[in-house]
FIMARSE-499678 format. One record per residue (C-alpha): residue number from 1; residue in one letter; x, y, z. Coordinates in nm, 2 decimals. Example, Ala and Ser with C-alpha at 12.3 -4.5 7.8 and 13.67 -1.06 7.14 Angstrom:
2
SITE   resi   resn       c1       c2       c3
SITE      1      A     1.23    -0.45     0.78
SITE      2      S     1.37    -0.11     0.71
***
This chain:
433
SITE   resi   resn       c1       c2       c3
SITE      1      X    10.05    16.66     9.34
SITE      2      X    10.25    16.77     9.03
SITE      3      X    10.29    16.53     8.78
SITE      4      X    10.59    16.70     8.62
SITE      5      X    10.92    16.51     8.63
SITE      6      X    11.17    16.71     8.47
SITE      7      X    11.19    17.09     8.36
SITE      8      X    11.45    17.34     8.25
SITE      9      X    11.49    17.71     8.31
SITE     10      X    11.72    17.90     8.10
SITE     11      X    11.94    17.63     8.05
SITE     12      X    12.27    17.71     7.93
SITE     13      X    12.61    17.53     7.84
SITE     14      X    12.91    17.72     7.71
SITE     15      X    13.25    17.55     7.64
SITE     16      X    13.61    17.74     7.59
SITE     17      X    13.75    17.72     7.23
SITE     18      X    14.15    17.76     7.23
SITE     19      X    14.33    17.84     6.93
SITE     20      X    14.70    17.87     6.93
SITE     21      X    14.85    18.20     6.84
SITE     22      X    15.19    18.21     6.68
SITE     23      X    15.43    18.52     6.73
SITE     24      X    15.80    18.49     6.64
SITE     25      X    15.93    18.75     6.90
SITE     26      X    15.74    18.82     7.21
SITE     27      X    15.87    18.99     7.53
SITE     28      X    15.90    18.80     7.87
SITE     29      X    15.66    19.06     8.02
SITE     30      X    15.39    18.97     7.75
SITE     31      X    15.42    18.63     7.78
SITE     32      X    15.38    18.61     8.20
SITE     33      X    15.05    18.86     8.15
SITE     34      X    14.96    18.64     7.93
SITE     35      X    15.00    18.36     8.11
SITE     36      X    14.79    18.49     8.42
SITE     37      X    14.54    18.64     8.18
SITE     38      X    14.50    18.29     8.06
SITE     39      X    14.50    18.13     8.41
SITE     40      X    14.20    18.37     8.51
SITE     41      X    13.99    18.25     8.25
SITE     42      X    14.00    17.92     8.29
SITE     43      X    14.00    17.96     8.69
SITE     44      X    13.66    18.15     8.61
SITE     45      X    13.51    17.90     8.35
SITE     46      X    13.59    17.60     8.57
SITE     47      X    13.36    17.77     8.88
SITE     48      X    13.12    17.79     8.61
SITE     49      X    13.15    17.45     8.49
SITE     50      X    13.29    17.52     8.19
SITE     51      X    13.51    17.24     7.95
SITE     52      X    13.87    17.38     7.87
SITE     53      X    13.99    17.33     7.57
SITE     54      X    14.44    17.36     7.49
SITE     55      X    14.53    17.72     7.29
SITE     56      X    14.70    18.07     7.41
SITE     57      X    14.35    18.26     7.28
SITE     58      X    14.01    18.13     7.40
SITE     59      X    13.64    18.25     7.30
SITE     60      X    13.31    18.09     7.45
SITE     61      X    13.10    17.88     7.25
SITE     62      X    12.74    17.88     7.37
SITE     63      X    12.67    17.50     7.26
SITE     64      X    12.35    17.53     7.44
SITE     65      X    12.15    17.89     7.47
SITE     66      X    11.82    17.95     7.72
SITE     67      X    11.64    17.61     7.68
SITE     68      X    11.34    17.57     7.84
SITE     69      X    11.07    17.29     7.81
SITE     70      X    10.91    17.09     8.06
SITE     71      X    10.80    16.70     8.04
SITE     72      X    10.54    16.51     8.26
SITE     73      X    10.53    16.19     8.35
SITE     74      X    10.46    15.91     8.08
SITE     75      X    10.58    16.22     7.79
SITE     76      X    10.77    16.02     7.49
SITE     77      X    10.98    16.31     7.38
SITE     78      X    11.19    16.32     7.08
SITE     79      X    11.49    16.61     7.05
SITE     80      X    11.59    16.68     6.69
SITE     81      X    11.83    16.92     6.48
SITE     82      X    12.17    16.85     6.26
SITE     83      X    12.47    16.74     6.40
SITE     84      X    12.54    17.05     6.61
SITE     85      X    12.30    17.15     6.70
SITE     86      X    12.36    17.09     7.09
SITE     87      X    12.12    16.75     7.09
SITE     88      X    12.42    16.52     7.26
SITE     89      X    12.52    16.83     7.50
SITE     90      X    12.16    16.85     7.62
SITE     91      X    12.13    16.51     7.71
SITE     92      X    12.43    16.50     7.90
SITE     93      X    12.32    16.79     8.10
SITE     94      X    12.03    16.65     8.20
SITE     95      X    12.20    16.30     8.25
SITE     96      X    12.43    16.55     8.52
SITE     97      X    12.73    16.38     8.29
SITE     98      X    12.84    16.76     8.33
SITE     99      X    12.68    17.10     8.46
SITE    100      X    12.50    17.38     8.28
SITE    101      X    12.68    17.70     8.30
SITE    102      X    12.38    17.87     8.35
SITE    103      X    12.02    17.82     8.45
SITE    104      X    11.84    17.53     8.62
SITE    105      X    11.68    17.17     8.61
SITE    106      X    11.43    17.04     8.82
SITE    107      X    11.44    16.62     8.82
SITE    108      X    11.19    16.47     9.04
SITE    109      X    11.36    16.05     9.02
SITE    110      X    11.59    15.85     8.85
SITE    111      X    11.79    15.90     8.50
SITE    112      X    11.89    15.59     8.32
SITE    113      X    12.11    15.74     8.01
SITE    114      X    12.21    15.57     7.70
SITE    115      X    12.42    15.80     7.55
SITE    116      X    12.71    15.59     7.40
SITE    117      X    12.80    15.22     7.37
SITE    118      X    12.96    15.13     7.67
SITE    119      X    12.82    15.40     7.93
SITE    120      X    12.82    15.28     8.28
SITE    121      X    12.99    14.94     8.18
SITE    122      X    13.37    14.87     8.28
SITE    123      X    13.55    14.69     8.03
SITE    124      X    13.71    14.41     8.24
SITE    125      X    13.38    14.32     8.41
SITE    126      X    13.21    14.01     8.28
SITE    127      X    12.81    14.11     8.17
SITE    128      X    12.66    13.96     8.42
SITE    129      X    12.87    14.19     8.67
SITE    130      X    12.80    14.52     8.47
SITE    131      X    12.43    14.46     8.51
SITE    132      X    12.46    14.49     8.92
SITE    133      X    12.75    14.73     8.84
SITE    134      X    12.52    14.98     8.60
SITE    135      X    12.15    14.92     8.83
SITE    136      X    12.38    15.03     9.15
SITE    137      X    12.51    15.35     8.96
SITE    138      X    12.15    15.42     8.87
SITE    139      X    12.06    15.38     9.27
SITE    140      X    11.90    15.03     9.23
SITE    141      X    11.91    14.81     9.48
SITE    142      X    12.04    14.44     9.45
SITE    143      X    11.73    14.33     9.52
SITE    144      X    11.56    14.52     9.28
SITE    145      X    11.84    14.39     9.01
SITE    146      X    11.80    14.03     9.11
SITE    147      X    11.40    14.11     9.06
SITE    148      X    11.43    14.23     8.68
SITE    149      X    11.76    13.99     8.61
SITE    150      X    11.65    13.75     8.38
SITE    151      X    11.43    13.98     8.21
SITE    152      X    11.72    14.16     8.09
SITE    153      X    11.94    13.91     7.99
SITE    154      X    11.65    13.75     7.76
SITE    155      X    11.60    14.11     7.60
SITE    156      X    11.98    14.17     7.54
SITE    157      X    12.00    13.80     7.33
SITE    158      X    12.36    13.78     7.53
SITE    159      X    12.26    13.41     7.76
SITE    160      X    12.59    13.26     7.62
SITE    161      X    12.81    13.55     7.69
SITE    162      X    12.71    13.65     8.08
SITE    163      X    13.02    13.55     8.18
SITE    164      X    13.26    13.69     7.94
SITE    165      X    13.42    14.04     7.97
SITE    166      X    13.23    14.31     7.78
SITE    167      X    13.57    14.41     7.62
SITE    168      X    13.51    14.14     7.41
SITE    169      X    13.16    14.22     7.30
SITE    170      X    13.08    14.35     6.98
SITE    171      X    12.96    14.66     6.96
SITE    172      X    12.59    14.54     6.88
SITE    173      X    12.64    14.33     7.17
SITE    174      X    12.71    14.62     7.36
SITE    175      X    12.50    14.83     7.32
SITE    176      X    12.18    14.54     7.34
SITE    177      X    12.29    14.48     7.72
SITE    178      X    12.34    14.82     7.77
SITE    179      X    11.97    14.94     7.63
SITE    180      X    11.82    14.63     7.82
SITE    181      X    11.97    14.71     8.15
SITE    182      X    11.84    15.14     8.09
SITE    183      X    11.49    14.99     7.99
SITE    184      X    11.43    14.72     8.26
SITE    185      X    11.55    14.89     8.59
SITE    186      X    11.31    15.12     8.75
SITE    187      X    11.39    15.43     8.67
SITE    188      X    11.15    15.70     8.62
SITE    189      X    11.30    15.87     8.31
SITE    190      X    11.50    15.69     8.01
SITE    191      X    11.74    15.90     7.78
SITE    192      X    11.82    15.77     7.50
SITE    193      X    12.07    15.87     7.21
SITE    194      X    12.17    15.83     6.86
SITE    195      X    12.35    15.47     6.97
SITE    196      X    12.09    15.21     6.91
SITE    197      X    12.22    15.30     6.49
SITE    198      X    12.45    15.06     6.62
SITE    199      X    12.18    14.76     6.66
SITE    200      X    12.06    14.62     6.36
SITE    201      X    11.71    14.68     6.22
SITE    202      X    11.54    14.41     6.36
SITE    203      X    11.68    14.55     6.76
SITE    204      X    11.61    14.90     6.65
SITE    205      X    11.26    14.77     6.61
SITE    206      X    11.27    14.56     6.94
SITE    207      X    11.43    14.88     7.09
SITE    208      X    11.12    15.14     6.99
SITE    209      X    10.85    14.88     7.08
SITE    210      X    11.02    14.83     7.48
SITE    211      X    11.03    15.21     7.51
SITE    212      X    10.68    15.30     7.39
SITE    213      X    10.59    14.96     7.67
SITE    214      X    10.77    15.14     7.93
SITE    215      X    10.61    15.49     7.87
SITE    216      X    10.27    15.35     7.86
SITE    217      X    10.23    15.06     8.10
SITE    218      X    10.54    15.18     8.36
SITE    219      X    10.47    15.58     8.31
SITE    220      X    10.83    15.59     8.28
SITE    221      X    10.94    15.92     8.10
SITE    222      X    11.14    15.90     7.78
SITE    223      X    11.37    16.13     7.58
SITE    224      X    11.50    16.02     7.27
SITE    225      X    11.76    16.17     7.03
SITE    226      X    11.78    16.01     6.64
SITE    227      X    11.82    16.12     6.30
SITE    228      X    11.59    15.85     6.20
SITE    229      X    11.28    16.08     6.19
SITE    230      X    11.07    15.74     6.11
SITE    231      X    11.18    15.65     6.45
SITE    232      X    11.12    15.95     6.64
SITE    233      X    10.78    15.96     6.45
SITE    234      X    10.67    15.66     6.57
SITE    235      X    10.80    15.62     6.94
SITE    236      X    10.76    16.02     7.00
SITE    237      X    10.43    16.21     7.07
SITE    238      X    10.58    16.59     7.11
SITE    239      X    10.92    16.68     6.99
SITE    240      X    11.19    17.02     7.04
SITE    241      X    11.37    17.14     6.75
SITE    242      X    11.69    17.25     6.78
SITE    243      X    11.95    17.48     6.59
SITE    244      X    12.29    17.63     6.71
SITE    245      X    12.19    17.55     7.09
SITE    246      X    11.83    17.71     7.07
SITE    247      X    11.51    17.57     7.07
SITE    248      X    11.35    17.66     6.74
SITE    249      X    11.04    17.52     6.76
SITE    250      X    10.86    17.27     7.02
SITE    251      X    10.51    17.09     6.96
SITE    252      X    10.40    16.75     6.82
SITE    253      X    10.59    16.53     6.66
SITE    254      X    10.45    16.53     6.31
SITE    255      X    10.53    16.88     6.25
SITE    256      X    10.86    16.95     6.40
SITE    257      X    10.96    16.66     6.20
SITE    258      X    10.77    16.84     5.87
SITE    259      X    10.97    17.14     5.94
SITE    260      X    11.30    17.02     6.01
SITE    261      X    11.30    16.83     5.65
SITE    262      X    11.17    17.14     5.50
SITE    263      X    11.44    17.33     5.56
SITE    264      X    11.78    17.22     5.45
SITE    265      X    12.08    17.40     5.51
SITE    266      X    12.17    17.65     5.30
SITE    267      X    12.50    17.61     5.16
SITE    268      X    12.69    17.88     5.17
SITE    269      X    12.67    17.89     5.58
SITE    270      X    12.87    17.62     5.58
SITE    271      X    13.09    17.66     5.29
SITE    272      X    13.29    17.96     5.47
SITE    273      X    13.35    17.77     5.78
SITE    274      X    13.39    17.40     5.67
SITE    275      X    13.76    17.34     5.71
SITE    276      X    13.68    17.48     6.09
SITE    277      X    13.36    17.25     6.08
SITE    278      X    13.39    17.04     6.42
SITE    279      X    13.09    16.81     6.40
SITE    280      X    13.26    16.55     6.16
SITE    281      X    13.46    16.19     6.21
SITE    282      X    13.75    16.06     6.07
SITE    283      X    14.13    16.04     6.18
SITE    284      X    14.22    16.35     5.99
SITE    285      X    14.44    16.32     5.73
SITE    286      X    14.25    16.46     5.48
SITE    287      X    13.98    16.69     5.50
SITE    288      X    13.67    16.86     5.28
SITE    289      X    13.73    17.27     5.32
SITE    290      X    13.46    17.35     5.08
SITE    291      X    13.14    17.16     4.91
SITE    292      X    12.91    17.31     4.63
SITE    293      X    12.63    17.15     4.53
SITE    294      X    12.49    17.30     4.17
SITE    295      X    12.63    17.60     4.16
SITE    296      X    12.45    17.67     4.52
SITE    297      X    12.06    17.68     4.33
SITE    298      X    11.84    17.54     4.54
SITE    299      X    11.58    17.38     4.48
SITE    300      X    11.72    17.15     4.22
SITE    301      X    11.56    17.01     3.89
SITE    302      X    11.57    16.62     3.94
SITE    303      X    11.53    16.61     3.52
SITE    304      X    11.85    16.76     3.55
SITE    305      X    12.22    16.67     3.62
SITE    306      X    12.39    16.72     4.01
SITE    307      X    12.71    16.85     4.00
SITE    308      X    12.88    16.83     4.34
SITE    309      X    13.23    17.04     4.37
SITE    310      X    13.47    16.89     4.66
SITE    311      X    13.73    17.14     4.78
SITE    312      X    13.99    16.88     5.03
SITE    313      X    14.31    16.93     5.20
SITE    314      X    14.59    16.68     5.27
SITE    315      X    14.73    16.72     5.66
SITE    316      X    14.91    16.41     5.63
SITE    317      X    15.09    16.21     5.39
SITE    318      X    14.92    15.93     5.25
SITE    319      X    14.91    15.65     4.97
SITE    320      X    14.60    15.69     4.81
SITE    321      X    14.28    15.84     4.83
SITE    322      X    13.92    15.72     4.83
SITE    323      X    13.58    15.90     4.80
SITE    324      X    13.21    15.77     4.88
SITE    325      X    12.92    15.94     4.81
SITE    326      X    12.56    15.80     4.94
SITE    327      X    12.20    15.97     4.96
SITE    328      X    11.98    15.84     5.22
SITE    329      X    11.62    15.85     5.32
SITE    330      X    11.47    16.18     5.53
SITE    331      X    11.33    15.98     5.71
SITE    332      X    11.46    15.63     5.81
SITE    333      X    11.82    15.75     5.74
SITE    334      X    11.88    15.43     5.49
SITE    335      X    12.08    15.47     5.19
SITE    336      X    11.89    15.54     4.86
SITE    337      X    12.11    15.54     4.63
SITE    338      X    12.51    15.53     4.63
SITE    339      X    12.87    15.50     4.49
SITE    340      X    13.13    15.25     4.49
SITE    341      X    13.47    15.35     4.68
SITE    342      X    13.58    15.54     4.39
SITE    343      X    13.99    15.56     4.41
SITE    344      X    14.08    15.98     4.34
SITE    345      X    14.46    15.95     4.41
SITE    346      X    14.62    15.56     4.38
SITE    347      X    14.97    15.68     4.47
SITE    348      X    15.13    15.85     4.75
SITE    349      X    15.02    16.20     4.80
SITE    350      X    15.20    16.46     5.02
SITE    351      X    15.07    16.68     5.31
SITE    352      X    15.01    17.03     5.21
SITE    353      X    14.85    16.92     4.92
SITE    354      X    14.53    17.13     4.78
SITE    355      X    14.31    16.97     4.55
SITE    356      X    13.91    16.96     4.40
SITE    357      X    13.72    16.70     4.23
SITE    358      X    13.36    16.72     4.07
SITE    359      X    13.09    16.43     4.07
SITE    360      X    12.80    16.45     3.85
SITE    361      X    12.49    16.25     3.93
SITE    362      X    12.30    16.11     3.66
SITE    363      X    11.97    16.28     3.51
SITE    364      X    11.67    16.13     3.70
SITE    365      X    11.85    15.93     3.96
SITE    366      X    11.63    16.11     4.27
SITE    367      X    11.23    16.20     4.26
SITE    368      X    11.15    16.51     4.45
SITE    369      X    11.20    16.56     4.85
SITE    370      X    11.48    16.63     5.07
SITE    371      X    11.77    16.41     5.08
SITE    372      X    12.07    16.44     5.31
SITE    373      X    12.37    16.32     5.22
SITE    374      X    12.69    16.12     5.36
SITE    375      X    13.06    16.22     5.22
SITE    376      X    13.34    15.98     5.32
SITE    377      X    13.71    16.02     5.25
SITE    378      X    13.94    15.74     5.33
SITE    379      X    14.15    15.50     5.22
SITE    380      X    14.08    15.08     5.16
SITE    381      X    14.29    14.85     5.40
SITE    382      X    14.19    14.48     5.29
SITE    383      X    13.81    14.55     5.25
SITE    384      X    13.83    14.76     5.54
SITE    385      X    13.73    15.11     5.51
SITE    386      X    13.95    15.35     5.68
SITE    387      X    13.81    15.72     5.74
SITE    388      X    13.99    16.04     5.65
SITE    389      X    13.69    16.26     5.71
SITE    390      X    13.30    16.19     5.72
SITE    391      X    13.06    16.50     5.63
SITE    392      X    12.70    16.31     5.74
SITE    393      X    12.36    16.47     5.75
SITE    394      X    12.49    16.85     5.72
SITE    395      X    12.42    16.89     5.33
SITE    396      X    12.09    16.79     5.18
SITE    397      X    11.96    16.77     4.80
SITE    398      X    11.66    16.98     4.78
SITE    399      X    11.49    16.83     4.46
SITE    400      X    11.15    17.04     4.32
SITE    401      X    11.00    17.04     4.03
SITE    402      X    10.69    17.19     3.87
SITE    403      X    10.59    16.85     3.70
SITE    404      X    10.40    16.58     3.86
SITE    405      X    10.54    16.28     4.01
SITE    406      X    10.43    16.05     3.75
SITE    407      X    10.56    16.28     3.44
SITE    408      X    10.92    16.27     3.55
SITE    409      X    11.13    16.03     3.42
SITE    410      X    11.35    15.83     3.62
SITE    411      X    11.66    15.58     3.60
SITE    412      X    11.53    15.24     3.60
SITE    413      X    11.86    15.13     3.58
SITE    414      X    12.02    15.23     3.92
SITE    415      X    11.72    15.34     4.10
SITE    416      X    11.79    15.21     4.42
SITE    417      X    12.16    15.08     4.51
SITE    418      X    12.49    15.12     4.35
SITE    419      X    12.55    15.35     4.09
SITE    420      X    12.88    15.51     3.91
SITE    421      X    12.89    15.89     3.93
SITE    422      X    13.15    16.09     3.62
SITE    423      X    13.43    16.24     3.84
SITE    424      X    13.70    16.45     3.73
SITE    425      X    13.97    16.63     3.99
SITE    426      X    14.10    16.94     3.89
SITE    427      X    14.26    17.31     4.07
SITE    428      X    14.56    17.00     4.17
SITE    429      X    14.81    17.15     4.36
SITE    430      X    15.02    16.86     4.45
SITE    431      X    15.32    16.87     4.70
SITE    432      X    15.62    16.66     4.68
SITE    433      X    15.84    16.49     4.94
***
């Protein structure tokens, strides 16, 4: 008997990108073939399974593009590649959250998915009630629940709060009852995504240990998605690389892991499309449009100054503006080294506004390796950061350097934690009310 619990066969998921067009006279004819034109579409997309998305023009975005790969039973199988790169859309395909457009997957048992805090749970249910709640979703039985009960509820650390709605939980709270119901119920395959960054690093830890327990002693199959390349070292034995929907590469862990920090992205793909760039958070109100990192040379001289050039549009009006810059670790995801909130604009500053501003980072701040990066834009509220627009994990310093480790010099001063970086914002072109 086959072993095999889960393959994929050309695997495909396209969405439907709208994008409003604007025309000042149009005749009534145009606009009801239009209208039917439109209404075919989306008729055809939504027998395909398609996700609409509101405009008057539409063109398909292949999010995910022929994948095929095929795990057995006990596999501890990590999925990797930069934000886009269709890692989240995989995993809800196979979690049948929604269907492929094309191709086919094979699932011999049941998916537990951990795919965001909160999945599975309803808000107004007490924790004790979204354990029975989630375990009959997942097609357990109340007597299996009852069986692993207590189990869960000493893994998830949340005795004194069975009772209490999960509305009020935080989101570490969350997220631990959440990952402790997926883990104890038996299921035979555990998907598992970027949310444990959530958890603090002692659950994280807790987190990596029960899945590699339940892989090894249970045979249960798991696939898990994390920018934390320690983690998906450590917990994973093969891995899948992916880029723009495709698999690039698939074999073990170690050296998908050596080739995806080998190759950063190359600037100038992004630069040209950034103020489109979907994979980002924030509420909006200001954006990055551009970002140059040394003049676009790569690699980078670490002896040598960084200059960064931020290109940033204001959609909204707003009373000031703040910028945070931090370089994290390739492979834990931890900050190395960062700024302060430093304040560009302390007054109010009017939509429509265009503006750039240039960072230097000191001489000798970084040693060689691959570093990505995390840009924030926002605004302080009491001590309370609130996000205009975050750019994580797409950019990376590429540092190289013909001299050995121990020859370069190195800032002693800041080497690790907080440092100040020279700014200086220029090409202002500064709407009024």
């Amino acid at each position: 008997m086959s072993n095999i619990v889960l393959r994929t066969e050309n695997l495909s998921k396209s969405y439907i990108i709208g994008h409003e067009k604007r025309e000042h006279y149009v005749a009534l004819r145009d606009v009801v073939t239009n209208k039917a034109k439109q209404f075919a579409n989306k008729t055809k997309h939504i027998i395909k399974g398609g996700q609409l998305i509101a405009g008057n023009e539409f063109e398909e975005f292949w999010a995910l593009k022929d994948v095929n790969f095929e795990l057995k039973k006990g596999d501890r199988f990590g999925i990797i590649g930069r934000n886009g790169a269709g890692k989240s859309t995989l995993l809800k395909v196979l979690s049948r959250i929604t269907e492929p457009t094309k191709g086919r997957i094979q699932i011999n048992g049941h998916v537990a998915s951990l795919l965001e805090v909160g999945t599975g749970f309803h808000p107004e249910l007490s924790g004790k009630e979204n354990i029975f709640l989630n375990g009959a979703i997942l097609g357990m039985s109340r007597k299996d629940i009852i069986k692993r009960f207590d189990e869960i509820v000493e893994f998830a650390g949340v005795n004194k709060f069975l009772d209490t709605p999960v509305k009020r939980y935080s989101s570490g709270m969350y997220v631990r009852l959440a990952f402790a119901v997926a883990a104890h119920l038996e299921t035979e395959i555990l998907v598992v995504d970027e949310v444990l960054a959530v958890g603090d690093a002692e659950f994280q830890k807790k987190c990596l240990g029960k899945m590699s327990e339940v892989s090894q002693e249970e045979g249960k199959t798991v696939l898990f998605v994390s920018h934390n390349m320690a983690a998906v070292k450590e917990l994973c034995d093969t891995a899948i690389l992916l880029n723009n929907g495709k698999i690039s590469n698939i074999g073990p862990t170690n050296n998908i892991v050596r080739e995806y920090l080998s190759k950063p992205i190359k600037l100038n793909q992004h630069q040209n499309i950034l103020t489109d760039y979907k994979n980002r958070r924030g509420f909006g109100e200001v954006r990055f449009t551009d970002i140059l990192i040394n003049d676009d040379n790569i690699p980078i001289d670490p002896t040598s100054e960084i200059k960064i050039v931020f290109t940033a549009k204001v959609n909204n009006t707003v009373d000031s503006i703040y910028f945070y810059l931090s370089i994290r670790d390739p492979l834990n995801g931890n900050s190395i080294t960062e700024t302060k909130h430093e304040c560009l604009f302390f007054d109010t500053v009017y939509v429509g506004t265009d503006f750039s501003f240039e960072f230097t980072i000191p001489t000798n701040t970084l040693r060689t390796g691959i570093f990505p990066t995390y840009f924030w834009l926002g605004k302080n509220i009491e001590l309370c950061d609130y996000p205009f627009d975050i750019i994580d994990n797409v950019f990376s310093l590429n540092l190289d350097s013909d001299k050995r480790t121990d020859e370069l010099g190195y800032n002693s001063e800041q080497p690790n934690g907080l440092f100040n970086l020279n700014y200086k914002i220029f090409n202002l072109k500064k709407t009024t009310a």
